[in-house]
C-alpha positions as CSV (number, residue, x, y, z in Angstrom):
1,X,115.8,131.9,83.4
2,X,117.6,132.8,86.8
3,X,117.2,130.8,89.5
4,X,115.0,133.0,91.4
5,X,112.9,133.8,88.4
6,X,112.5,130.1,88.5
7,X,111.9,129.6,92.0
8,X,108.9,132.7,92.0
9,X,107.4,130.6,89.0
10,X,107.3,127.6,90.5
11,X,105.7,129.0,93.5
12,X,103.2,130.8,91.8
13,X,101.9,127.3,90.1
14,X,102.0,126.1,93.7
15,X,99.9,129.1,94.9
16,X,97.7,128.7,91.8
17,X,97.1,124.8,92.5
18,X,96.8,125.4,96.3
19,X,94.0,127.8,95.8
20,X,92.0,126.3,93.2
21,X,92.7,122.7,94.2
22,X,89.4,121.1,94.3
23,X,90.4,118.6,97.6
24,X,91.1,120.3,100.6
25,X,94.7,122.0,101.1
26,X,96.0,123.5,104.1
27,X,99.6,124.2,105.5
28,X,100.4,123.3,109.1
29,X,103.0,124.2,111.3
30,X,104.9,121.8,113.8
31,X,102.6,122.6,116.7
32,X,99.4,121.8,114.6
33,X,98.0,125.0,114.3
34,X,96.9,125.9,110.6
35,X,99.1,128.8,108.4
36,X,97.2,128.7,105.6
37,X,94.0,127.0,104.0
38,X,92.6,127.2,100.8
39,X,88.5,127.8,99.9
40,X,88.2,123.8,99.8
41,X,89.1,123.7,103.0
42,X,87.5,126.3,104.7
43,X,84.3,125.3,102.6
44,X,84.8,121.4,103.9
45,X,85.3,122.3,107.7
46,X,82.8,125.5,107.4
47,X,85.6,127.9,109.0
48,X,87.0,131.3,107.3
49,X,90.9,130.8,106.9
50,X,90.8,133.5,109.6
51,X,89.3,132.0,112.1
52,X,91.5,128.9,111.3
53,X,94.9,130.4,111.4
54,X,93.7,130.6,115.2
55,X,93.1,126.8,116.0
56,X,95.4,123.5,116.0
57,X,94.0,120.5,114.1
58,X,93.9,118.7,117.1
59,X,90.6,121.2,118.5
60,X,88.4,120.2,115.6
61,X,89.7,116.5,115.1
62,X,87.1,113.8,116.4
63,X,88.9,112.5,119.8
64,X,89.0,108.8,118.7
65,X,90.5,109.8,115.9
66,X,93.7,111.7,117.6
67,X,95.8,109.1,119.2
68,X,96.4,107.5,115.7
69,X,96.9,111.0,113.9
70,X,99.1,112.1,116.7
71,X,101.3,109.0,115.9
72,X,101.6,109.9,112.4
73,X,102.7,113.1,113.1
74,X,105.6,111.6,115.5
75,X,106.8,108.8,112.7
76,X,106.9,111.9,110.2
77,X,109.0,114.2,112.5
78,X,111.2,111.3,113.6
79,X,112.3,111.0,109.7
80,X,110.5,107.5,110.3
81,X,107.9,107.8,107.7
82,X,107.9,110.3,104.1
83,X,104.0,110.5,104.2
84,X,100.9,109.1,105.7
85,X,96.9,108.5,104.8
86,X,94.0,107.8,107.1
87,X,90.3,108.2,107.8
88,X,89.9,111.2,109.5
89,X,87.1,113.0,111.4
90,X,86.5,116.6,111.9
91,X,84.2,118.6,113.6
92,X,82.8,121.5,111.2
93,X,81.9,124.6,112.7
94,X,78.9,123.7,112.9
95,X,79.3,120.8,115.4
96,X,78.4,118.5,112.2
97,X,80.8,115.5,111.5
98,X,82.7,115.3,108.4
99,X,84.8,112.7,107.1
100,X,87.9,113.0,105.3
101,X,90.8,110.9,103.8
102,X,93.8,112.6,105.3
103,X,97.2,112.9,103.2
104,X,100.1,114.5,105.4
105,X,103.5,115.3,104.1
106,X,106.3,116.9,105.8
107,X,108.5,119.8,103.9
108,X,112.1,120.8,105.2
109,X,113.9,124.0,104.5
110,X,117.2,124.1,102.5
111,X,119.0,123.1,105.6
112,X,117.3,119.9,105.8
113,X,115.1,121.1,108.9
114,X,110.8,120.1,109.2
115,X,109.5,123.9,108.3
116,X,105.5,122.6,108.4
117,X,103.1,120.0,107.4
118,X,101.2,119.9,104.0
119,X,97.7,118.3,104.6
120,X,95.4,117.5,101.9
121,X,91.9,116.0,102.7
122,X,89.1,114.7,100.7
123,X,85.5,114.4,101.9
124,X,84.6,111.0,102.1
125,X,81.5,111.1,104.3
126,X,78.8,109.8,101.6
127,X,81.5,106.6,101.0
128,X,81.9,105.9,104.5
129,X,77.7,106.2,105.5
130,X,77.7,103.6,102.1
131,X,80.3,101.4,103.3
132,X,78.5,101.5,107.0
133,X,75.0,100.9,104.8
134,X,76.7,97.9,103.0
135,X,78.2,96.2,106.0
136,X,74.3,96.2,107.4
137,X,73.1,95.0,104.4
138,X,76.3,92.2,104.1
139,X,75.1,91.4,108.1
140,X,71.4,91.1,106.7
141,X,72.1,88.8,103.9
142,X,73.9,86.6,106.5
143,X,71.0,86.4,108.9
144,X,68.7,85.2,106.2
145,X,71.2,82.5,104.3
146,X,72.1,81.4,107.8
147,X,68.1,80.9,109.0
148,X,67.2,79.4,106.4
149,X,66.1,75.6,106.6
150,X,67.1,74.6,102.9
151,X,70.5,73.5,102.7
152,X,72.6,76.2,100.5
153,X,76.2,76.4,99.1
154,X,78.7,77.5,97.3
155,X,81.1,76.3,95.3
156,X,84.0,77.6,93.5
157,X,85.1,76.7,89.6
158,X,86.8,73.6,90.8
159,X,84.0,72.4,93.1
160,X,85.4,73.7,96.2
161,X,83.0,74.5,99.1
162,X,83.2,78.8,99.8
163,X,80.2,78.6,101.6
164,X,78.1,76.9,103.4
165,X,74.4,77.8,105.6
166,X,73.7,75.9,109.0
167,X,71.2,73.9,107.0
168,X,74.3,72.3,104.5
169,X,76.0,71.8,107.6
170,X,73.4,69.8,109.2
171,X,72.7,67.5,106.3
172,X,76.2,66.6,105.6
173,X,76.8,65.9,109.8
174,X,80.3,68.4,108.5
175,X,81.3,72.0,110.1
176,X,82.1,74.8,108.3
177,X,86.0,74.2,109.0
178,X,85.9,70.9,107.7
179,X,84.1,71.7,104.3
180,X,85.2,75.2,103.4
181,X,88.4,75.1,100.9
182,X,87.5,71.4,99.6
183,X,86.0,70.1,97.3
184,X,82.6,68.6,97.4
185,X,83.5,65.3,95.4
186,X,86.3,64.6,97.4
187,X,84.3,64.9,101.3
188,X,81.2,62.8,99.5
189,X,82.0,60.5,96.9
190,X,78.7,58.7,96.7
191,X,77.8,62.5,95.6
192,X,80.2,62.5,92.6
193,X,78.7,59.2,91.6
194,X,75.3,60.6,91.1
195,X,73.6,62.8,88.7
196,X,74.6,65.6,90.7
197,X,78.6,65.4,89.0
198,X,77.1,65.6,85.6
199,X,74.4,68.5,86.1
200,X,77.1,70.9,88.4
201,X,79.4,70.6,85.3
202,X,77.0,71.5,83.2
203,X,75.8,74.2,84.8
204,X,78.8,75.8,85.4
205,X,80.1,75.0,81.5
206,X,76.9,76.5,80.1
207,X,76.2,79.0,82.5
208,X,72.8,78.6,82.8
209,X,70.7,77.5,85.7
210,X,69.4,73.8,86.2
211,X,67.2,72.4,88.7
212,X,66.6,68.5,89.3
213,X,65.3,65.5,91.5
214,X,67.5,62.4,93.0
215,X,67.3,59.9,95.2
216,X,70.1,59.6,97.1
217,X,70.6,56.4,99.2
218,X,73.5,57.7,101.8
219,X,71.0,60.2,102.9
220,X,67.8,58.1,102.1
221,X,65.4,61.0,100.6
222,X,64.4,62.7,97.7
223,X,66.2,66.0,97.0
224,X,65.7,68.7,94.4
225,X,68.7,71.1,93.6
226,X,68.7,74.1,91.8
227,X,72.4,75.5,90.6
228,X,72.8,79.0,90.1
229,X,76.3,79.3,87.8
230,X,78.2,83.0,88.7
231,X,81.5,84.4,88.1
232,X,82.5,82.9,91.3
233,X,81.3,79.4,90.8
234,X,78.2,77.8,91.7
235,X,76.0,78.3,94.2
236,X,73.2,75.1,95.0
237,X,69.7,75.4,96.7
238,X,69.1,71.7,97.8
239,X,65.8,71.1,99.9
240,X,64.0,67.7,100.6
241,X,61.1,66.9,98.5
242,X,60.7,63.1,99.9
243,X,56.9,64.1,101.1
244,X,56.2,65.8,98.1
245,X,57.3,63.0,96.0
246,X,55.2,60.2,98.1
247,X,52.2,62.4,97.5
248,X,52.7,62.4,93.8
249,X,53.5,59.3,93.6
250,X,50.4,58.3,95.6
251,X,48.3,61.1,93.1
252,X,49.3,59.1,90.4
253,X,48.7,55.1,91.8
254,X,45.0,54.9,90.4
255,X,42.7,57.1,88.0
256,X,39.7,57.1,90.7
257,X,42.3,58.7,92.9
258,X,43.7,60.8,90.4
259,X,40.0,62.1,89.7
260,X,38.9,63.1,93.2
261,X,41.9,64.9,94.2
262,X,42.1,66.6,90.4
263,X,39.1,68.3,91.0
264,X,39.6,69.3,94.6
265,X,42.9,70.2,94.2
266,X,44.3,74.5,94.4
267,X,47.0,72.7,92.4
268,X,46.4,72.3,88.6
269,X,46.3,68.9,87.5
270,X,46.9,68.1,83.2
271,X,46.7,65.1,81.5
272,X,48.7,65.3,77.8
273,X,49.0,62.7,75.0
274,X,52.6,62.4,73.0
275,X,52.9,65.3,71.3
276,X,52.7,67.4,74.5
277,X,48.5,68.5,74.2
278,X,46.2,69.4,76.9
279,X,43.5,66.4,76.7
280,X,42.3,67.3,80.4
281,X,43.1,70.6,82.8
282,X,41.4,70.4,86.1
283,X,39.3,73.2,87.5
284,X,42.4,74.8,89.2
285,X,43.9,76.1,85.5
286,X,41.0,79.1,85.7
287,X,43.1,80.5,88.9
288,X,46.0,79.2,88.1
289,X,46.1,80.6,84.2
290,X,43.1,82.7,84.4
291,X,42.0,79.7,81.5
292,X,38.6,77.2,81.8
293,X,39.7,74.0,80.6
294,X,38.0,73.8,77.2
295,X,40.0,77.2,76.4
296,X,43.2,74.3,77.0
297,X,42.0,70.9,75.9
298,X,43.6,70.2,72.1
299,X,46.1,73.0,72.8
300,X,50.0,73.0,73.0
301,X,51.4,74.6,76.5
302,X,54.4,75.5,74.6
303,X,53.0,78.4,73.2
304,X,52.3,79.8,76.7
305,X,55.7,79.2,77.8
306,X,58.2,82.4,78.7
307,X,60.8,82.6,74.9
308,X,63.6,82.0,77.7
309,X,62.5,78.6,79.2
310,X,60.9,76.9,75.8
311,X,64.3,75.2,74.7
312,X,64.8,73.6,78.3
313,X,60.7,72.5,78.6
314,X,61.5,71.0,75.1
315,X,64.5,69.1,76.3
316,X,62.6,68.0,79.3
317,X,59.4,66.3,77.9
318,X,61.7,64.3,76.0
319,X,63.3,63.1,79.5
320,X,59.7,62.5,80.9
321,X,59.2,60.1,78.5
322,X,62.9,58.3,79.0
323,X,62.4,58.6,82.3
324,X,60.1,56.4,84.7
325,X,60.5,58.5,87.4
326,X,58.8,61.7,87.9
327,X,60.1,64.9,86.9
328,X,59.8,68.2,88.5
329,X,61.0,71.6,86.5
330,X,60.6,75.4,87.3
331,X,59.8,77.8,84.2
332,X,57.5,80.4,83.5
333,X,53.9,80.6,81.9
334,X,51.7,83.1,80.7
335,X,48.7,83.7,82.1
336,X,45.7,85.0,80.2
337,X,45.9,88.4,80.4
338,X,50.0,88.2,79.3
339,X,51.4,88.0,82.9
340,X,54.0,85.3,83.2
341,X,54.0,83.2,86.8
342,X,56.9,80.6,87.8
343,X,55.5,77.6,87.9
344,X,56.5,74.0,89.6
345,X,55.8,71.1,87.5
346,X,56.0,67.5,88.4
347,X,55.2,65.4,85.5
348,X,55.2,61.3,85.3
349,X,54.4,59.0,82.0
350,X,51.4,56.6,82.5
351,X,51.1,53.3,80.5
352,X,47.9,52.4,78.9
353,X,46.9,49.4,76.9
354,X,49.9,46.9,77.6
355,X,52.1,50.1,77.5
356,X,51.3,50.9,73.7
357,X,50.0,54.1,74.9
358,X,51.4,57.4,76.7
359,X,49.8,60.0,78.9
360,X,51.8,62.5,80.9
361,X,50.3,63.3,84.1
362,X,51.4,66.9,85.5
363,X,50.6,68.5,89.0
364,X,51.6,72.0,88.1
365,X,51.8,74.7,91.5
366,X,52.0,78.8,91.2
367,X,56.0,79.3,92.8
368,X,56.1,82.8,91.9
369,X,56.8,84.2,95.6
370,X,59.1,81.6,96.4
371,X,61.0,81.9,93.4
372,X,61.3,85.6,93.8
373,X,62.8,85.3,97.0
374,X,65.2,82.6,96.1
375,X,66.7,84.8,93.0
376,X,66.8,88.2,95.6
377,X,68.7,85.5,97.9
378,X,71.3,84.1,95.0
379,X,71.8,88.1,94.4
380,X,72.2,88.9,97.6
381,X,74.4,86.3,98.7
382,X,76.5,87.0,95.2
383,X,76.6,90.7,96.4
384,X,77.9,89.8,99.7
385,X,80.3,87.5,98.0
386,X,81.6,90.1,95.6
387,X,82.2,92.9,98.6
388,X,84.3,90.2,100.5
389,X,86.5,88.8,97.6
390,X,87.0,91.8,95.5
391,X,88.8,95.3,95.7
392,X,86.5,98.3,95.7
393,X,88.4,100.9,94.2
394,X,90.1,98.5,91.2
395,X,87.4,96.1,91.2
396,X,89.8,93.1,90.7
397,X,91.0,90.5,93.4
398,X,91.8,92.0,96.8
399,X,94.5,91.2,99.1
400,X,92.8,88.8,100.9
401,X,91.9,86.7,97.7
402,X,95.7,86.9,96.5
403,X,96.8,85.2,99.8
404,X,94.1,82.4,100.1
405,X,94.7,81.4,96.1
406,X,98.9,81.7,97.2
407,X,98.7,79.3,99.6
408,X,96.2,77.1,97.7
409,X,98.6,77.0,94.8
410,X,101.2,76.7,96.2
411,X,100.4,73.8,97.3
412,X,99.2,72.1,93.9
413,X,102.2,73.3,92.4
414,X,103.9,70.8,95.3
415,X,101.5,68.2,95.1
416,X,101.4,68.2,91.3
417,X,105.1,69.0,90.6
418,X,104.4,72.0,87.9
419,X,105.9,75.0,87.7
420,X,104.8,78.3,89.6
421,X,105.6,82.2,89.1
422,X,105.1,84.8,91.6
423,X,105.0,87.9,90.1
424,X,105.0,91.5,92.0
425,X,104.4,95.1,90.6
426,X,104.7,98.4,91.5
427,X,103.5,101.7,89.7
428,X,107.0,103.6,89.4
429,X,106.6,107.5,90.9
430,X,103.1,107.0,91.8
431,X,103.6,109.1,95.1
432,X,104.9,112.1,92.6
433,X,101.7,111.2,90.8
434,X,99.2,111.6,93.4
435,X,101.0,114.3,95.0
436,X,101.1,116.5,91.5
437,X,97.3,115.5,90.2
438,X,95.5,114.4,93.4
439,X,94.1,111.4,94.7
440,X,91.1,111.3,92.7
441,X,93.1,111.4,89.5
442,X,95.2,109.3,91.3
443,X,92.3,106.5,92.1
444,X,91.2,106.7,88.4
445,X,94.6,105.8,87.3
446,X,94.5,102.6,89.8
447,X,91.5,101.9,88.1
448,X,92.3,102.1,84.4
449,X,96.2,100.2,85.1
450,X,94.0,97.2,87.2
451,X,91.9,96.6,84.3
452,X,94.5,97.2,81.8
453,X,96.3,94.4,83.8
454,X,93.6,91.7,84.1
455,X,93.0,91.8,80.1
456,X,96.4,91.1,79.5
457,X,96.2,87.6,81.4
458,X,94.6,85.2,79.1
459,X,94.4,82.3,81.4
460,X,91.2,81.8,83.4
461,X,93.7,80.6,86.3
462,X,96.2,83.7,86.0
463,X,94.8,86.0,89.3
464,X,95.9,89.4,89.2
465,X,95.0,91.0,93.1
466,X,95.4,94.7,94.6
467,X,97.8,94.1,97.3
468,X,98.2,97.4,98.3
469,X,98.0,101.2,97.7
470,X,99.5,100.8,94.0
471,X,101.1,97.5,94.4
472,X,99.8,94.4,92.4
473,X,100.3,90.7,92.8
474,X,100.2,88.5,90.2
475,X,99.9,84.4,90.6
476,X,100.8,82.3,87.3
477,X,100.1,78.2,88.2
478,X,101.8,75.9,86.0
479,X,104.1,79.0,84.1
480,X,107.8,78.5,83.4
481,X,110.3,81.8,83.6
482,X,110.2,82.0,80.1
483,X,106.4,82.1,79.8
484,X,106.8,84.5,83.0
485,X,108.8,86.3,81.0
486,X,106.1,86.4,77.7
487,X,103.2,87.7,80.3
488,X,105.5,90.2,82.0
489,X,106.1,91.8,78.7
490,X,102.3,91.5,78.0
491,X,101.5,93.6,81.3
492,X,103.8,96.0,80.5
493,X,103.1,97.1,77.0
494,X,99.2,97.2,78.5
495,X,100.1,100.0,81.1
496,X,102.3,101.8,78.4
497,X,99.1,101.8,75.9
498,X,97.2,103.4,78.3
499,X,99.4,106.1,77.7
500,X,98.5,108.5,81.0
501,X,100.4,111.3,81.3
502,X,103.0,111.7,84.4
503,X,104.0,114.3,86.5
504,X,107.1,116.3,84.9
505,X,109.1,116.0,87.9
506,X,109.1,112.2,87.4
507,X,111.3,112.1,84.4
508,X,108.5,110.2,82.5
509,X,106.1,110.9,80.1
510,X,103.5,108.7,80.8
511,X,103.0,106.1,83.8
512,X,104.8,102.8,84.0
513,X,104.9,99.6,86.0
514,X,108.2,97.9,87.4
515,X,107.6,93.8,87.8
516,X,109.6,91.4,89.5
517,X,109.1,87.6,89.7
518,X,110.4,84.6,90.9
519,X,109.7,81.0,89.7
520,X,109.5,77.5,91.5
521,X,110.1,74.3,89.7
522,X,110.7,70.6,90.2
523,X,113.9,70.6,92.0
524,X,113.8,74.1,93.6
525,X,114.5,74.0,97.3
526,X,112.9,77.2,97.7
527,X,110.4,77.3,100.1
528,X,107.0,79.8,100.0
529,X,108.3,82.5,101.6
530,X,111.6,82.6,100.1
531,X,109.8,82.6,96.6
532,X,108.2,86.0,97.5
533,X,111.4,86.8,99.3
534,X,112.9,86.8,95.8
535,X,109.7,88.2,93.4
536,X,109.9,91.5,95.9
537,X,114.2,91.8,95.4
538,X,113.8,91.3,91.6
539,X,110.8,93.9,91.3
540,X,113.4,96.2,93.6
541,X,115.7,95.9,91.4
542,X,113.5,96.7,88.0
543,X,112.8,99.7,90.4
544,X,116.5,100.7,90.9
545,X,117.9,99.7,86.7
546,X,115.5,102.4,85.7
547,X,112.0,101.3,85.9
548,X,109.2,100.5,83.6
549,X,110.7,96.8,83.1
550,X,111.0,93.4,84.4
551,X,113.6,91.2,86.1
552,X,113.4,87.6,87.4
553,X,115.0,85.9,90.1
């Protein structure tokens, strides 16, 4: 094949991918004004190519958006910058808005001189009117947690605060700078020597959600705290119950009281012998259950309990009767006609004949609304959580996340004299990859390396992070170079199984990561920023030796 026979092919793929590309493509030459576009283009900004050869980009871009394109544009020219990606607005023909995620390269002639600008755009306008929708909905969720007069927090897996509500911030007489980042048992110890230590850990161990009563002396009240376990920790509703308690306790002093308020009461009132029967229901159950009482009496609740809750209302009559204080639990019940309602339950044993026999007394309340909203709250609040802590086009760890857990490290690594790796990667030729397939090939392949990356790290503490465009961070606590060296080899062989093709101009068949890492020990004088100093020269020089391969520092 002659040189020009291979020249005229290879612009006729360009001419072929130009035209049916299916982002925008348009040529631009070094005064702005368009050469060439192809139909994405002209069908994205609503202009025939015709009437756009006549106009610069700058007449149809959005005027806030201009200075910062304009920029660009200089960097590029000045040899400053190879290529450059931003938000872009345009105005369409017809005076409508549409937003675009602008790509601009420069391309030279064989003597080396800019000949035009290659711009390729992609309409991101239903993205950006989410992200806008979400960033309401993320000031919403604030609004509520924050006026809210129930303390509520959050609490990642080693029990450090993340968040806390005005309310938490009252009741503790602590500000949000001097709880967020530690951890809870530490700022109150007289809380980590209550039943609060044992039931977070086992909510978070189990993952299931637990709701109890204390007393707690330092604050002198009655509390009840529900824990919601997540993939980000805990999060705790805690809200004084000290009235509700005195009245129940009060219910409960005398059976003549008992009686009067029983059958004046909205809330349902049940007397049960040892095995867990009905042997009285006041009036209430009928609105309540849609049940009379004699429908009850001799019958076990249990089989009117939601299949979800039965194991935990089994556990807990055994406490009520191990227990001489009274008991309050949440669960569902089903109503007569097969709807199930969250009820509240407080329940307290009552001695009889020199304390041979037991009755448990329950006061039982119809939650349902409340507990609705407190679930759309937890969800909410783990939605805003989720939007601020993870990436949104890899869905793993963002940047922010990698340089909070850094620092925190770090410093345990110090503190605790272990080990600590900081690892970098780097997709090799991703540029050529994005350029030759496009960016939405291009995002999916993010997407398929950052969760081919995060299954390779067994260790719940390992944090792989997005750190930017196709750069990955990757924090290993308590990991020696050698073990460094055992993950590295894990993360590549994970990309390399993915087996995704490559452009042909790379020189590769299928895409690969580059790593570099550099490791602090007992003994190293290296300080924090020197370590990363070191992981980015190694992963440089993976780079340079060929690619698709590690080095250590």
């Amino acid at each position: 094949m002659t040189l020009f026979s291979k020249s005229k092919r290879e612009a006729d793929l360009f001419g072929s991918a130009f035209h049916y590309a299916s982002i925008g493509m348009a040529l631009v030459d070094l005064d702005g004004r368009f050469i060439v576009a192809n139909p994405s283009a002209q069908t994205m900004l609503g202009y025939e190519e015709k009437e756009l050869i006549n106009l610069t980009f700058g007449q149809i871009t959005h005027p806030d958006d201009l200075e910062e394109d304009y920029r660009y544009v200089k960097q590029l020219l000045e040899g400053e910058i190879d290529t450059f990606q931003m938000e872009k607005r345009y105005f369409k023909k017809t005076g409508d808005i549409v937003t675009v995620l602008l790509s601009v390269s420069l391309v030279y002639d064989r003597h080396g001189a800019p000949r035009h600008f290659i711009s390729q755009m992609m309409d991101i306008t239903e993205k950006t009117q989410a992200v806008s929708e979400v960033r309401q909905l993320t000031m919403r969720i604030s609004t509520i947690l924050e006026s809210i007069s129930d303390a509520f927090f959050s609490l990642d897996h080693e029990f450090r605060f993340i968040y806390t509500n005005n309310a938490a911030q009252e009741l503790f007489k602590r500000n949000k700078e001097q709880m967020i980042g530690y951890s809870i048992w530490e700022l109150f110890p007289w809380l980590a020597e209550s039943i609060s230590h044992l039931e977070y850990r086992l909510s978070m161990e189990t993952n299931q959600h637990r709701m109890y009563e204390q007393f707690i002396p330092r604050l002198n009240n009655w509390f009840e705290s529900n824990l919601y376990p997540s993939e980000f920790g805990l999060s705790v509703h805690f809200r004084q119950i000290t009235e509700r308690k005195r009245i129940a306790d009060k219910l409960l002093e005398s059976e003549k009281s008992f009686r009067l308020l029983a059958e004046n009461s909205s809330d349902m009132i049940s007397k049960h012998d040892r095995d867990g029967l009905f042997t009285y229901v006041s009036p209430a159950c009928y609105m309540l259950l849609g049940f009379r009482d004699d429908e009850l009496i001799g019958s076990s609740p249990f089989v009117l309990y939601h299949p979800d809750d039965r194991g935990r209302m089994l556990e807990n009559q055994e406490l009520i009767y191990s227990n001489v204080e009274a008991n309050t639990i949440t669960y569902r019940m089903r109503r007569k006609e097969g709807v199930y309602r969250w009820l509240e339950t407080t329940s307290r044993v009552i001695y009889h004949d020199g304390d041979r026999t037991q009755t448990i007394v329950s006061v039982s309340r119809d939650v349902t609304p409340r507990k609705e909203n407190e679930l759309k709250m937890i969800e909410k609040y783990q939605l805003l959580h989720k939007l601020s802590h993870v990436d949104e086009l890899t869905n793993i760890a963002n940047r922010r996340v990698f340089d909070e857990s850094w620092n925190k490290e770090w410093l345990e690594a110090q503190h605790h004299h272990m080990p600590i790796t900081l690892m970098l990667g780097d997709i090799d030729n991703f540029k050529l990859f994005n350029d030759t397939f496009g960016h939405q090939k291009g995002d999916e392949c993010l997407r398929q390396i950052a969760a081919a990356l995060r299954s390779a790290l067994k260790r719940p503490l390992d944090i792989v992070a997005r750190y930017g465009g196709e750069e990955f961070g990757f924090i290993l606590p308590q990991t020696s170079e050698e073990r460094a060296a055992n993950i590295a080899s894990r993360l590549l062989e994970a990309v390399r199984q993915l087996k995704i093709p490559h452009a042909e101009l790379s020189g590769c068949q299928q895409v690969t990561i580059s790593l570099g890492s550099a490791t602090w020990k007992p003994g190293c004088s290296a300080k924090q920023d020197e370590l990363f100093t070191h992981a980015d020269k190694a992963l440089y020089q993976a780079k340079r030796e060929g690619k698709d391969r590690y080095v250590s520092h």
